[in-house]
PDB file of N, CA, C, O and CB in Angstrom:
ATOM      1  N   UNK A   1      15.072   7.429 -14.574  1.00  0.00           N
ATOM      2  CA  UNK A   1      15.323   7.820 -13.203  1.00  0.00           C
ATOM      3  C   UNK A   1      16.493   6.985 -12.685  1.00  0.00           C
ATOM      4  O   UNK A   1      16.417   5.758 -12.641  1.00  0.00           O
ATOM      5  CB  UNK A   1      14.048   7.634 -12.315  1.00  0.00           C
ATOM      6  N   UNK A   2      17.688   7.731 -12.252  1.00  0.00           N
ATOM      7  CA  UNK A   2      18.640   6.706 -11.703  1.00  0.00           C
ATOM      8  C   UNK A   2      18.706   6.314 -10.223  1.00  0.00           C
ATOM      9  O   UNK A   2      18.253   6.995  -9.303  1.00  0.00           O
ATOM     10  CB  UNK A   2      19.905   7.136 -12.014  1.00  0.00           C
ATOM     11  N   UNK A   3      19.230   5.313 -10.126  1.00  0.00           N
ATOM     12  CA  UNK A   3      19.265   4.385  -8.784  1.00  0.00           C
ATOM     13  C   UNK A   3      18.826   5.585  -7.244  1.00  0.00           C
ATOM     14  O   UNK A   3      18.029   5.494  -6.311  1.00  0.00           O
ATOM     15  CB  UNK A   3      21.293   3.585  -8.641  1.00  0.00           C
ATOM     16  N   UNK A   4      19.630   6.407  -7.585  1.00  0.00           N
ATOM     17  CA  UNK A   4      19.794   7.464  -6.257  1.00  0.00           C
ATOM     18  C   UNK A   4      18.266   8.268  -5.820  1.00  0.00           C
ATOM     19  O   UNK A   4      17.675   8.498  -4.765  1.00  0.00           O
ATOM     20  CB  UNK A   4      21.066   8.855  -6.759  1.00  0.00           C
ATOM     21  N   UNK A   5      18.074   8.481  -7.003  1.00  0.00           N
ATOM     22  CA  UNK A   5      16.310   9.073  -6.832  1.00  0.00           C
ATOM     23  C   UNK A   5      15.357   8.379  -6.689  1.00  0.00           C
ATOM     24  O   UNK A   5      14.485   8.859  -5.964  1.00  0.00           O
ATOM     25  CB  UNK A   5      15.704   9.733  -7.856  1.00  0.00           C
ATOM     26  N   UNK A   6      15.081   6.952  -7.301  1.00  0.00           N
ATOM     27  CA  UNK A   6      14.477   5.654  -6.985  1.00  0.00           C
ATOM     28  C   UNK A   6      14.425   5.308  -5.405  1.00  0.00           C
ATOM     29  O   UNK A   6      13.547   4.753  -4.744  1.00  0.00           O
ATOM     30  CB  UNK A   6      15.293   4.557  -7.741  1.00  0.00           C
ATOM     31  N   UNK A   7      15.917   5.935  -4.976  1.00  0.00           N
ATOM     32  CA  UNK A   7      16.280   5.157  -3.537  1.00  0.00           C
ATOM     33  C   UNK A   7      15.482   6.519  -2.597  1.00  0.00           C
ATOM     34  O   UNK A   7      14.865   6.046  -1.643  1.00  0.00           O
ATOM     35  CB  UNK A   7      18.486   4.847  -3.155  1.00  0.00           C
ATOM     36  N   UNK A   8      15.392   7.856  -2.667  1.00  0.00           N
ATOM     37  CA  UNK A   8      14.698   8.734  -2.728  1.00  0.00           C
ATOM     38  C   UNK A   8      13.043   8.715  -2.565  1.00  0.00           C
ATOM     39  O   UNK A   8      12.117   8.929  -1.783  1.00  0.00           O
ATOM     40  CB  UNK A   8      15.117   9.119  -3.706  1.00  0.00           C
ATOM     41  N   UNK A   9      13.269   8.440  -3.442  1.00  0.00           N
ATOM     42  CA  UNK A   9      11.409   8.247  -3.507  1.00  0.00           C
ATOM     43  C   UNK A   9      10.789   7.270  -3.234  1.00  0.00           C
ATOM     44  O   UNK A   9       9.573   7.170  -3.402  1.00  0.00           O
ATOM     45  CB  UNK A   9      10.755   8.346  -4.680  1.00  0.00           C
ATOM     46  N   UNK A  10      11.534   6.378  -2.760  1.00  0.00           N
ATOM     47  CA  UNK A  10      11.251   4.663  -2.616  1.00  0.00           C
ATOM     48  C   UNK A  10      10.961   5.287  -0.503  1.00  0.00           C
ATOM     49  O   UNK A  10      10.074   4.814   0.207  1.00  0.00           O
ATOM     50  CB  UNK A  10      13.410   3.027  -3.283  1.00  0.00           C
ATOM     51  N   UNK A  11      11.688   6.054  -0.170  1.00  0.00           N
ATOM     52  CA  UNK A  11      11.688   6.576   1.378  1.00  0.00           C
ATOM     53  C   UNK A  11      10.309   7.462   1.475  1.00  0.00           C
ATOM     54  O   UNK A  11       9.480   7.377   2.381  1.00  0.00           O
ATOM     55  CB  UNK A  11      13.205   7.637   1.786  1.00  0.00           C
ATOM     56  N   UNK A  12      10.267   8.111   0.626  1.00  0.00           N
ATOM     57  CA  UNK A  12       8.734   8.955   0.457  1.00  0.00           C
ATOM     58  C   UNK A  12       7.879   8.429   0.470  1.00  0.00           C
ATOM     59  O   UNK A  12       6.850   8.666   1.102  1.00  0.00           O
ATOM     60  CB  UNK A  12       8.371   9.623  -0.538  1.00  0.00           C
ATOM     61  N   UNK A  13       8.161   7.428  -0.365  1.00  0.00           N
ATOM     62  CA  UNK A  13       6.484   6.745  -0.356  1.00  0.00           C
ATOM     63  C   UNK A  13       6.428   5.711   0.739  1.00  0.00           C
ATOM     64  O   UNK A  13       5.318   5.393   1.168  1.00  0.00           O
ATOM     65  CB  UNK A  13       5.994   5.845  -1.931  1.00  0.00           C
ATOM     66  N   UNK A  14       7.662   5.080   1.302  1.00  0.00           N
ATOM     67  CA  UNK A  14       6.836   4.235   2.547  1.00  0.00           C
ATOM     68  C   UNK A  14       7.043   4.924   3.831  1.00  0.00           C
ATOM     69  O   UNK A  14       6.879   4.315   4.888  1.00  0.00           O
ATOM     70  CB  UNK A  14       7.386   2.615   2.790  1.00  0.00           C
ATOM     71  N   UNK A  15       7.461   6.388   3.789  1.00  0.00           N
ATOM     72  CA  UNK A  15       7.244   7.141   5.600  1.00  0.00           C
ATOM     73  C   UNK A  15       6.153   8.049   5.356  1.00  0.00           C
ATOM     74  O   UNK A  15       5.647   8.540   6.365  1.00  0.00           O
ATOM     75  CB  UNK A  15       8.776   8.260   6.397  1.00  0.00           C
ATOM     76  N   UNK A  16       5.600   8.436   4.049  1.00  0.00           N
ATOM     77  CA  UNK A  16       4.919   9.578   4.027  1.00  0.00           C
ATOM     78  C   UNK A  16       3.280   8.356   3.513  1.00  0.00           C
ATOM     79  O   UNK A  16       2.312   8.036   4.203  1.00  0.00           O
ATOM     80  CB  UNK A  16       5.776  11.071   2.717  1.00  0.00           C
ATOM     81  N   UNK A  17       3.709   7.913   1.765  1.00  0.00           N
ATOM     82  CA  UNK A  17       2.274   7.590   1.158  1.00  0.00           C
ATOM     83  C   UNK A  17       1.685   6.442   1.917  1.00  0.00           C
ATOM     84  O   UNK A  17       0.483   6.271   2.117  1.00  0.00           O
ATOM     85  CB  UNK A  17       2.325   7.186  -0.447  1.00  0.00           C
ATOM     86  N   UNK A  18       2.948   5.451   2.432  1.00  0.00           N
ATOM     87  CA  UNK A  18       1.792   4.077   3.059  1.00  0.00           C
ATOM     88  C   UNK A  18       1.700   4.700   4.232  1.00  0.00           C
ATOM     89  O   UNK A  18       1.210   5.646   3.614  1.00  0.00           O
ATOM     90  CB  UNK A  18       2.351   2.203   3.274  1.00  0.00           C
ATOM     91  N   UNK A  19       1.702   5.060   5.290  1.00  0.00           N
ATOM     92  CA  UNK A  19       1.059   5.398   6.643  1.00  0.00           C
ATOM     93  C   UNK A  19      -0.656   6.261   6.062  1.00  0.00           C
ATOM     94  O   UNK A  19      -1.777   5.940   6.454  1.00  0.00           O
ATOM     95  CB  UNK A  19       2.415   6.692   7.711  1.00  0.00           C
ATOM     96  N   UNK A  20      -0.346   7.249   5.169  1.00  0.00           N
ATOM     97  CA  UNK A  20      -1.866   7.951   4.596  1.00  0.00           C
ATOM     98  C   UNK A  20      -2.532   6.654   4.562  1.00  0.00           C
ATOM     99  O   UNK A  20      -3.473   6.344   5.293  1.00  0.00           O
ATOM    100  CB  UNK A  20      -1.922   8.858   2.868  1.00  0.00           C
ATOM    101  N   UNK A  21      -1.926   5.819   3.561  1.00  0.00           N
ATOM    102  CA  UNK A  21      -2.846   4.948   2.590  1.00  0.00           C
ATOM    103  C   UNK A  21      -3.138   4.038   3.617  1.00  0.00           C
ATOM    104  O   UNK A  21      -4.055   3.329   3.204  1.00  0.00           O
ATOM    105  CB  UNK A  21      -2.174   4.229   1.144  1.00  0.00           C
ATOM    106  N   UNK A  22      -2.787   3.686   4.831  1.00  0.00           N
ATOM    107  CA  UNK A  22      -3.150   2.845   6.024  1.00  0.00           C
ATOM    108  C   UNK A  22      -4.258   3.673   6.635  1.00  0.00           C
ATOM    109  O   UNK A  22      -5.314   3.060   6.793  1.00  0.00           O
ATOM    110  CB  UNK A  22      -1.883   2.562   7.089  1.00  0.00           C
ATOM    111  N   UNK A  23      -4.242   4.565   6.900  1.00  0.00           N
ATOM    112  CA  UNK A  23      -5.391   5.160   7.412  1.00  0.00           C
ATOM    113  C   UNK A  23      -6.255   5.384   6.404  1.00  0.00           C
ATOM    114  O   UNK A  23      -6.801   6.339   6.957  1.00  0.00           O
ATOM    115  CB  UNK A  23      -5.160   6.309   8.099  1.00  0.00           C
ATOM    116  N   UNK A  24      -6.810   5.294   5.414  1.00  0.00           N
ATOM    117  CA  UNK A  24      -7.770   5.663   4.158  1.00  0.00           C
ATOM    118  C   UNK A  24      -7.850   4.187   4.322  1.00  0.00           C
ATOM    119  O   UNK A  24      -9.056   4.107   4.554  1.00  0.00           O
ATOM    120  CB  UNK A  24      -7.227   6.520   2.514  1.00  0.00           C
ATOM    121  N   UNK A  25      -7.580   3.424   4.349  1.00  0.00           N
ATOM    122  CA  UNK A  25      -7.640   1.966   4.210  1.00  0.00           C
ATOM    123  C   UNK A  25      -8.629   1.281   5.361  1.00  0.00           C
ATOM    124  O   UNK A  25      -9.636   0.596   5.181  1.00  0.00           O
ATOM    125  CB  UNK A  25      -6.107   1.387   4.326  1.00  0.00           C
ATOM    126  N   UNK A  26      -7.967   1.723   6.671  1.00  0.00           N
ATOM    127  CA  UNK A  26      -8.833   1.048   7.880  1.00  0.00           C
ATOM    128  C   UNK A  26     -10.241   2.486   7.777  1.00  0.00           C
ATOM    129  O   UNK A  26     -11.377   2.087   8.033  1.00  0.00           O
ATOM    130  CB  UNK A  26      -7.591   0.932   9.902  1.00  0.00           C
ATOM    131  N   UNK A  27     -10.154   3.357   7.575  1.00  0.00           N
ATOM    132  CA  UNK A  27     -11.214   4.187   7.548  1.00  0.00           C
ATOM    133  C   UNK A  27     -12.350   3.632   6.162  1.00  0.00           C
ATOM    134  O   UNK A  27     -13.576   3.648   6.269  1.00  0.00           O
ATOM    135  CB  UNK A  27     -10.523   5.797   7.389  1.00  0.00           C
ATOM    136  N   UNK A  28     -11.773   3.279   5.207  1.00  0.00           N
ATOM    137  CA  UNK A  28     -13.054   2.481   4.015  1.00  0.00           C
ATOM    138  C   UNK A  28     -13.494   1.152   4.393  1.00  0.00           C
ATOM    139  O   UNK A  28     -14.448   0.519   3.939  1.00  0.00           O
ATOM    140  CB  UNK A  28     -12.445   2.160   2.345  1.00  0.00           C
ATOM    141  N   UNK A  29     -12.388   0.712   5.582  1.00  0.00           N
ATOM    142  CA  UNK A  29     -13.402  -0.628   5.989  1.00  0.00           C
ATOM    143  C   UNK A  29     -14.371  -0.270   7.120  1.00  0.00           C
ATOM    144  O   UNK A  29     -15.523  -0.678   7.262  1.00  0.00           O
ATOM    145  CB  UNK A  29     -12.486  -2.021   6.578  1.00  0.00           C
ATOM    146  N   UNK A  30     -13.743   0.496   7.825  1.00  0.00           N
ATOM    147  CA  UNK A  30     -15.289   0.997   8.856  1.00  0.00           C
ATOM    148  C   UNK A  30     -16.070   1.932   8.326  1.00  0.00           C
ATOM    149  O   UNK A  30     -16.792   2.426   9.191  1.00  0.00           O
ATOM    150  CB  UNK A  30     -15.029   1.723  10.343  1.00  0.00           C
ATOM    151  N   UNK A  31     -16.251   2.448   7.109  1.00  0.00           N
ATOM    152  CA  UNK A  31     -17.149   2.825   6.480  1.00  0.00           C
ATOM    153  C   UNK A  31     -17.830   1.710   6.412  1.00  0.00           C
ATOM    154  O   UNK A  31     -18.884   1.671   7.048  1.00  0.00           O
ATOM    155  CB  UNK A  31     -16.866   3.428   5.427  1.00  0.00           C
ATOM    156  N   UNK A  32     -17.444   0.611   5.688  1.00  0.00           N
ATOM    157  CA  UNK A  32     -18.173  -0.738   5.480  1.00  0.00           C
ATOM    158  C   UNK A  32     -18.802  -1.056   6.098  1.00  0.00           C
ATOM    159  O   UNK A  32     -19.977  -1.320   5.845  1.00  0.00           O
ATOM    160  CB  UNK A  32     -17.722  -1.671   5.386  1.00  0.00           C
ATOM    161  N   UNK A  33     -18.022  -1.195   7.589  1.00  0.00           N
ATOM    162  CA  UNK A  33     -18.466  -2.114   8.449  1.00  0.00           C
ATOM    163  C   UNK A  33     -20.036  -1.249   9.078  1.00  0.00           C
ATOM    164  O   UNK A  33     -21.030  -1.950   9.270  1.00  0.00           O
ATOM    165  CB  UNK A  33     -17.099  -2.479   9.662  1.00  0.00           C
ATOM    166  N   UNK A  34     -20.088   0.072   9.312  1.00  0.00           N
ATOM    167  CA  UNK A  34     -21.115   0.508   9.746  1.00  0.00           C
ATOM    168  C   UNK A  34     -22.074   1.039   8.294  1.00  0.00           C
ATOM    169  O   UNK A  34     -23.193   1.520   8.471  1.00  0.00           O
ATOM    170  CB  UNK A  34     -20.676   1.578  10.852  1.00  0.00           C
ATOM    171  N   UNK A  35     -21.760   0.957   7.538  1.00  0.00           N
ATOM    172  CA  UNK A  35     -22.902   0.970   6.307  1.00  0.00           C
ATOM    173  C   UNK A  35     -23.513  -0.125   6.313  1.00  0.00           C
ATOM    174  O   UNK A  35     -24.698  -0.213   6.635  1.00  0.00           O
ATOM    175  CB  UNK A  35     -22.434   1.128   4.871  1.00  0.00           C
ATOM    176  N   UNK A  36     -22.683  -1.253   5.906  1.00  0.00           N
ATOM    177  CA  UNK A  36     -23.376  -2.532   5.516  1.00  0.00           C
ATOM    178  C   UNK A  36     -23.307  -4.037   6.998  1.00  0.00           C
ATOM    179  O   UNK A  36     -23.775  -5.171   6.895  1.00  0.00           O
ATOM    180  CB  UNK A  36     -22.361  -3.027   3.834  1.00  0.00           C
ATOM    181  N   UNK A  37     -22.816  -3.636   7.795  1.00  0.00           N
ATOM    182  CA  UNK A  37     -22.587  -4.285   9.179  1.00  0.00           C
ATOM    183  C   UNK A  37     -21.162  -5.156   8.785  1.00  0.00           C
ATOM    184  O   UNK A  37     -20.433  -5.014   7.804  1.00  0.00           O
ATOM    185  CB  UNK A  37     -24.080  -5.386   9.756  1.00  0.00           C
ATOM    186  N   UNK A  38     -21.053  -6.098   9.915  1.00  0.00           N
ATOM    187  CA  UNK A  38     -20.003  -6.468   9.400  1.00  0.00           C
ATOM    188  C   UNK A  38     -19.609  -8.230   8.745  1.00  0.00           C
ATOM    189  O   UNK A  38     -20.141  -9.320   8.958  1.00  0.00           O
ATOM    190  CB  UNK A  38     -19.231  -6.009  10.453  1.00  0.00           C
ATOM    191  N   UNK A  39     -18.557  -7.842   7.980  1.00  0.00           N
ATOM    192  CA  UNK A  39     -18.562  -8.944   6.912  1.00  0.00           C
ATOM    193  C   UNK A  39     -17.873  -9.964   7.341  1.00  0.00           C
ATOM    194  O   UNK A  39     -16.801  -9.881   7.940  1.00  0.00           O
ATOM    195  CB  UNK A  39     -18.028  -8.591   5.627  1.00  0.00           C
ATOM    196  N   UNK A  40     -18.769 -11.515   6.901  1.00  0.00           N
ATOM    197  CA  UNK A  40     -17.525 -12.504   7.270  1.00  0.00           C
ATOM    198  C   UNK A  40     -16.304 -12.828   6.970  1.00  0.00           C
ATOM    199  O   UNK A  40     -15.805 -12.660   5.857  1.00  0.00           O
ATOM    200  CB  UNK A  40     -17.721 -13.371   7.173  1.00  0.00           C
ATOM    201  N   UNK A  41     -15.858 -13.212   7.738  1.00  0.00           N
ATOM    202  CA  UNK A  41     -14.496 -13.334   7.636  1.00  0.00           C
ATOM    203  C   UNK A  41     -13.956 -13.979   6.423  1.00  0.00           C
ATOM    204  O   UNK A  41     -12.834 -13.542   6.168  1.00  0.00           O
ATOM    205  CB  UNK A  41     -14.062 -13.986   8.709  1.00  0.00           C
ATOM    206  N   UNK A  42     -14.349 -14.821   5.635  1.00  0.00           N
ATOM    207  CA  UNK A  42     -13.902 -15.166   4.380  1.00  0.00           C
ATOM    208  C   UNK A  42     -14.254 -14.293   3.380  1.00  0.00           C
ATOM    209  O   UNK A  42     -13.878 -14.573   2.242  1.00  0.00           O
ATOM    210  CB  UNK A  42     -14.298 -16.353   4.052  1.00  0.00           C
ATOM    211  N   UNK A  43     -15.104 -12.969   3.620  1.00  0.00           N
ATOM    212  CA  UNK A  43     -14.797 -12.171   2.704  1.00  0.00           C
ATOM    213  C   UNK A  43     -14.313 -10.857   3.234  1.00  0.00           C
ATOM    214  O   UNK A  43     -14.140  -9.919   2.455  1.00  0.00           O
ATOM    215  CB  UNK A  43     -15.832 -12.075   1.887  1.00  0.00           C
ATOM    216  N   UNK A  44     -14.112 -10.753   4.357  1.00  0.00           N
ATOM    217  CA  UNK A  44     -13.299  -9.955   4.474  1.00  0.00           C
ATOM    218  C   UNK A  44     -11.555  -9.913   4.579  1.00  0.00           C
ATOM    219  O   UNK A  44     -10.904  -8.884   4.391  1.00  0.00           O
ATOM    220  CB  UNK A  44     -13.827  -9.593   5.275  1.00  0.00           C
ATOM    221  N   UNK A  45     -11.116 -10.902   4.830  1.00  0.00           N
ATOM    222  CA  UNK A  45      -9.784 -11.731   4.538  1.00  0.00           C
ATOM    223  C   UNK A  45      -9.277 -11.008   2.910  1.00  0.00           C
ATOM    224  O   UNK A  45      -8.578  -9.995   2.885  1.00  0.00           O
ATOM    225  CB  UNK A  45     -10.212 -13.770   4.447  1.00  0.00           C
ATOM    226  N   UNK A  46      -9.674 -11.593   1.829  1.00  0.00           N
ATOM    227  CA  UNK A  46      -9.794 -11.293   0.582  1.00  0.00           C
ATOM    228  C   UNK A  46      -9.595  -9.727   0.190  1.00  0.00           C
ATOM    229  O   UNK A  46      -8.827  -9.201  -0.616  1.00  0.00           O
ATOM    230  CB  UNK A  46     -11.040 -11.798   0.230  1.00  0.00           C
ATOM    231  N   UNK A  47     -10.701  -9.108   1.176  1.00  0.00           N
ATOM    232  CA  UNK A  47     -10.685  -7.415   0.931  1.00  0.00           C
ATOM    233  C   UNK A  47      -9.369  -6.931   1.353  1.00  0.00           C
ATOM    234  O   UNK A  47      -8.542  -6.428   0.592  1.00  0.00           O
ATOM    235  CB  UNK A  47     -11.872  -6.523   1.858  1.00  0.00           C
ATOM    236  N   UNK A  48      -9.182  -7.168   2.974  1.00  0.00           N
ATOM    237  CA  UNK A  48      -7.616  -7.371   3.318  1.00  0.00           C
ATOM    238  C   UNK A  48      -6.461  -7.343   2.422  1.00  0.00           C
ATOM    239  O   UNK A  48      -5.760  -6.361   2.180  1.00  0.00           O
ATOM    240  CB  UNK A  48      -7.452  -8.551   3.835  1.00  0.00           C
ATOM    241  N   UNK A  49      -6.332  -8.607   1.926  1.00  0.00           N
ATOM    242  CA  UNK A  49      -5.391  -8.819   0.818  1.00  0.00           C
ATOM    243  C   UNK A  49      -5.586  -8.253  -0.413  1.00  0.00           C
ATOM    244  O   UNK A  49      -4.860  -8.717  -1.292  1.00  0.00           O
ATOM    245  CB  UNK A  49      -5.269 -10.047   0.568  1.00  0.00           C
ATOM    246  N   UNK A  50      -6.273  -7.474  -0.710  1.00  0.00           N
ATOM    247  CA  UNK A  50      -6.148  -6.843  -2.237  1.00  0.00           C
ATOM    248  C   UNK A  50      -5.706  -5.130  -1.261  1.00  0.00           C
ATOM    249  O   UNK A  50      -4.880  -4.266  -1.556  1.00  0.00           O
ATOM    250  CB  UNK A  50      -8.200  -6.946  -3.594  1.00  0.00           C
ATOM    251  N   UNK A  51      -6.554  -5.206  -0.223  1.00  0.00           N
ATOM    252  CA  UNK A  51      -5.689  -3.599  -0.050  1.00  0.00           C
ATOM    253  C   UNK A  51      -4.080  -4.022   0.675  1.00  0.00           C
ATOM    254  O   UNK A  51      -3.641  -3.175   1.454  1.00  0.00           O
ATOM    255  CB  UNK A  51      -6.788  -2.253   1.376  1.00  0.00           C
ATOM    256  N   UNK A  52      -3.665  -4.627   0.563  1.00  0.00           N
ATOM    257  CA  UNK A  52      -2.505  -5.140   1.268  1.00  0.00           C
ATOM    258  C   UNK A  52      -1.546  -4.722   0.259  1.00  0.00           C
ATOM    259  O   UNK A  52      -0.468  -4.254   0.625  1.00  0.00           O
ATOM    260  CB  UNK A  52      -2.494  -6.733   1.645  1.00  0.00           C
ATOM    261  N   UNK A  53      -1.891  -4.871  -1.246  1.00  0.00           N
ATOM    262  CA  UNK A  53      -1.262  -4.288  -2.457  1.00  0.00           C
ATOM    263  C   UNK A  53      -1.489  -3.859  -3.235  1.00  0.00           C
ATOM    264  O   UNK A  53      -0.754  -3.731  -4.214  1.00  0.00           O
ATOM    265  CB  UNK A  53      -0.820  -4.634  -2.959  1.00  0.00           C
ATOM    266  N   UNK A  54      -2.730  -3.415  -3.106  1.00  0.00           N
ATOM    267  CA  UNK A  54      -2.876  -2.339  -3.577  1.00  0.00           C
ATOM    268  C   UNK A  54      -2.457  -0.793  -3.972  1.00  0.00           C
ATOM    269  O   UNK A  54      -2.644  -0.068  -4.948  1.00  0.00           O
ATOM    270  CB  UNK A  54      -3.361  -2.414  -3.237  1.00  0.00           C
ATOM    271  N   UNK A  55      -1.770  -0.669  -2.660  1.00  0.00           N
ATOM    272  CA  UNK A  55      -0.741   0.422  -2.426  1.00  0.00           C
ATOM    273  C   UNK A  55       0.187   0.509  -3.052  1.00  0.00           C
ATOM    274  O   UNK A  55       0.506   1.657  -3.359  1.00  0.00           O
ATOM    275  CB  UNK A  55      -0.249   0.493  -1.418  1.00  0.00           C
ATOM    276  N   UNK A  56       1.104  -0.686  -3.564  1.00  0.00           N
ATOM    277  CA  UNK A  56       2.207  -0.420  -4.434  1.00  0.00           C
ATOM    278  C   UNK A  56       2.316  -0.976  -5.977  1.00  0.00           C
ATOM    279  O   UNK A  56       3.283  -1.494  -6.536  1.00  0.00           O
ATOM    280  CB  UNK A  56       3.295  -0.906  -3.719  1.00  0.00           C
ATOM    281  N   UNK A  57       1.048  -0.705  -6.458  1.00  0.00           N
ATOM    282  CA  UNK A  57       0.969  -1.076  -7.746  1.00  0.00           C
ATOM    283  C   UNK A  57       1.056   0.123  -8.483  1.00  0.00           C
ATOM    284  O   UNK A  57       1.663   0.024  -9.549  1.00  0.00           O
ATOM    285  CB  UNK A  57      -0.182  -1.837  -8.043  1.00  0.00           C
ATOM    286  N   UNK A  58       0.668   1.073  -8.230  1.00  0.00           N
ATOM    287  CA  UNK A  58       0.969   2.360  -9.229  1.00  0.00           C
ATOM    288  C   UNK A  58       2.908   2.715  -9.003  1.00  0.00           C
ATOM    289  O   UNK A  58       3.655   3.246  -9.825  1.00  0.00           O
ATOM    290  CB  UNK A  58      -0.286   4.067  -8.528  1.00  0.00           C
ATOM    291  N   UNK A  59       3.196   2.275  -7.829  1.00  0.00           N
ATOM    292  CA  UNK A  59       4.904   2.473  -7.759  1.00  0.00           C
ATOM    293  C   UNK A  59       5.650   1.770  -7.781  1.00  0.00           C
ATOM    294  O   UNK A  59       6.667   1.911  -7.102  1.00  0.00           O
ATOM    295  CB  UNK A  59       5.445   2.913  -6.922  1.00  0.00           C
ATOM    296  N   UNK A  60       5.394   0.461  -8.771  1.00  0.00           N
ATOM    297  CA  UNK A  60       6.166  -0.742  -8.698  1.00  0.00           C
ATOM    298  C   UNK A  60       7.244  -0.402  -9.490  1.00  0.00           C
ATOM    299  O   UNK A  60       8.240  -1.089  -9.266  1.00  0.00           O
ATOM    300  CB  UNK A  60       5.481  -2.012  -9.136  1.00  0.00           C
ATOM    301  N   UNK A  61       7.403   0.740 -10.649  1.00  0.00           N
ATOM    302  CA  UNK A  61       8.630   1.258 -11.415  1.00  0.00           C
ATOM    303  C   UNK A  61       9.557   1.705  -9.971  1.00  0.00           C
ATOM    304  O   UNK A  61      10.739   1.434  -9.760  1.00  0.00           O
ATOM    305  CB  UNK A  61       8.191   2.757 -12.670  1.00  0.00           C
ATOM    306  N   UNK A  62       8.769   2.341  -9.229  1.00  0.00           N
ATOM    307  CA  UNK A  62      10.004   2.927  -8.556  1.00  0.00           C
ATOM    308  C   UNK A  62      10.735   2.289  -7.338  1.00  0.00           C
ATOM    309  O   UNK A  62      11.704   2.693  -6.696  1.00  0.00           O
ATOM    310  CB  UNK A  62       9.644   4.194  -8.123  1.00  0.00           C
ATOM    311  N   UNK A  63       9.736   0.823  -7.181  1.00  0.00           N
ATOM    312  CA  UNK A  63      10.651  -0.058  -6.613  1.00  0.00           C
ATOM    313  C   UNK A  63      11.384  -0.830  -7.247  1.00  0.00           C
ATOM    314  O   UNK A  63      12.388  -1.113  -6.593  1.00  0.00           O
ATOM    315  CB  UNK A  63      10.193  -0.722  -5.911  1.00  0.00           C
ATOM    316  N   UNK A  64      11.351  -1.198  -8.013  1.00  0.00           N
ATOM    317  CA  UNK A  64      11.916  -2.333  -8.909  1.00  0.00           C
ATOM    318  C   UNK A  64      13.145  -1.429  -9.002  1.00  0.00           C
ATOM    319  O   UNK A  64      13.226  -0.258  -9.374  1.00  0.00           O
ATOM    320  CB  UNK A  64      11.039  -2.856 -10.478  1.00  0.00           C
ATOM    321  N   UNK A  65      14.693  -2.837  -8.279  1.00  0.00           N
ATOM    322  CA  UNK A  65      16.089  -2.845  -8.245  1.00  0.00           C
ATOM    323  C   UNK A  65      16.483  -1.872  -7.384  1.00  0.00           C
ATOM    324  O   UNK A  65      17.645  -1.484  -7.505  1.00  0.00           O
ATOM    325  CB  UNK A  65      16.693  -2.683  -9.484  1.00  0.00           C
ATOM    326  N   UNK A  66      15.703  -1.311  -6.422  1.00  0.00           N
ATOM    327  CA  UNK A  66      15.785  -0.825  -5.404  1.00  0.00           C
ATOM    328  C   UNK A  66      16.675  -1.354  -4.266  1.00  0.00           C
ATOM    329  O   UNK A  66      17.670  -0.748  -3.870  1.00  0.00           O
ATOM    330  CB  UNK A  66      14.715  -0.737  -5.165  1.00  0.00           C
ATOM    331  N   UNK A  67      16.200  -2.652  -3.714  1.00  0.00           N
ATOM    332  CA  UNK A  67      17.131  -3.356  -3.017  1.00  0.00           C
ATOM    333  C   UNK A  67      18.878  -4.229  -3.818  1.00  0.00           C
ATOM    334  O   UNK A  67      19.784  -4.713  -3.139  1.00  0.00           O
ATOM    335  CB  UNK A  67      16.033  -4.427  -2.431  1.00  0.00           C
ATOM    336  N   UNK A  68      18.845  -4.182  -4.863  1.00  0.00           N
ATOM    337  CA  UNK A  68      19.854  -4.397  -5.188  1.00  0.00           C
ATOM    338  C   UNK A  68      21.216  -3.756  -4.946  1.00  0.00           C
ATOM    339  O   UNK A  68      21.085  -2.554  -4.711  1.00  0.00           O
ATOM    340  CB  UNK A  68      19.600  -4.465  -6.050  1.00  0.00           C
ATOM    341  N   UNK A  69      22.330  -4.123  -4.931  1.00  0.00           N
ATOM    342  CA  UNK A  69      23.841  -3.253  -4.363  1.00  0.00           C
ATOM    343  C   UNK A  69      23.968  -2.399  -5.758  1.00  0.00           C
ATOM    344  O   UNK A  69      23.304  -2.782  -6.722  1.00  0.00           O
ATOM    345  CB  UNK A  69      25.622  -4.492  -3.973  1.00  0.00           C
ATOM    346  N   UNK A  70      24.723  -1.368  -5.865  1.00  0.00           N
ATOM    347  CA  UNK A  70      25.198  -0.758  -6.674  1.00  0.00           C
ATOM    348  C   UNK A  70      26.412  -1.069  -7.196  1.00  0.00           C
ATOM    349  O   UNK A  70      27.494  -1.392  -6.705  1.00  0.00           O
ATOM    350  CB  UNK A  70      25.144   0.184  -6.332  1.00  0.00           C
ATOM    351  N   UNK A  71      25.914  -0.866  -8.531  1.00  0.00           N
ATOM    352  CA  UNK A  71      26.503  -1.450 -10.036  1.00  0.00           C
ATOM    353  C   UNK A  71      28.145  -0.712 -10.339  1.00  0.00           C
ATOM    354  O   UNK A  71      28.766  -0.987 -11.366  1.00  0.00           O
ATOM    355  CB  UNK A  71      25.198  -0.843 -11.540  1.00  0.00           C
TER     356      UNK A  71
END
């Protein structure tokens, strides 16, 4: 995939997939929170941070050298 389509799809996925994946995100923690009540803060901190990047681990090819100038 060259630079131009990377730069492409690199716009797709953070105006279109992370805003979804923010809402699926705060919606599985208030699932939580009213299934199981709510969690302390040292473990919910933790949950936080794994969905924090969670999101861009299946598209880390298509960020990587993204921000770099052209060659």
């Amino acid at each position: 995939m060259d630079l131009k389509a990377r730069k492409r799809w690199t716009l797709v996925l953070l105006l279109v997939w992370l805003p979804i994946y923010v809402v699926l995100a705060v919606t599985f923690m208030n699932w939580l929170d009213a299934r199981f009540g709510r969690m302390p803060i040292w473990a919910e901190v933790p949950v936080y941070a794994v969905l924090a990047f969670l999101w861009a681990i299946p598209f880390r090819r298509v960020f990587r050298g993204v921000g770099r100038g052209e060659e």
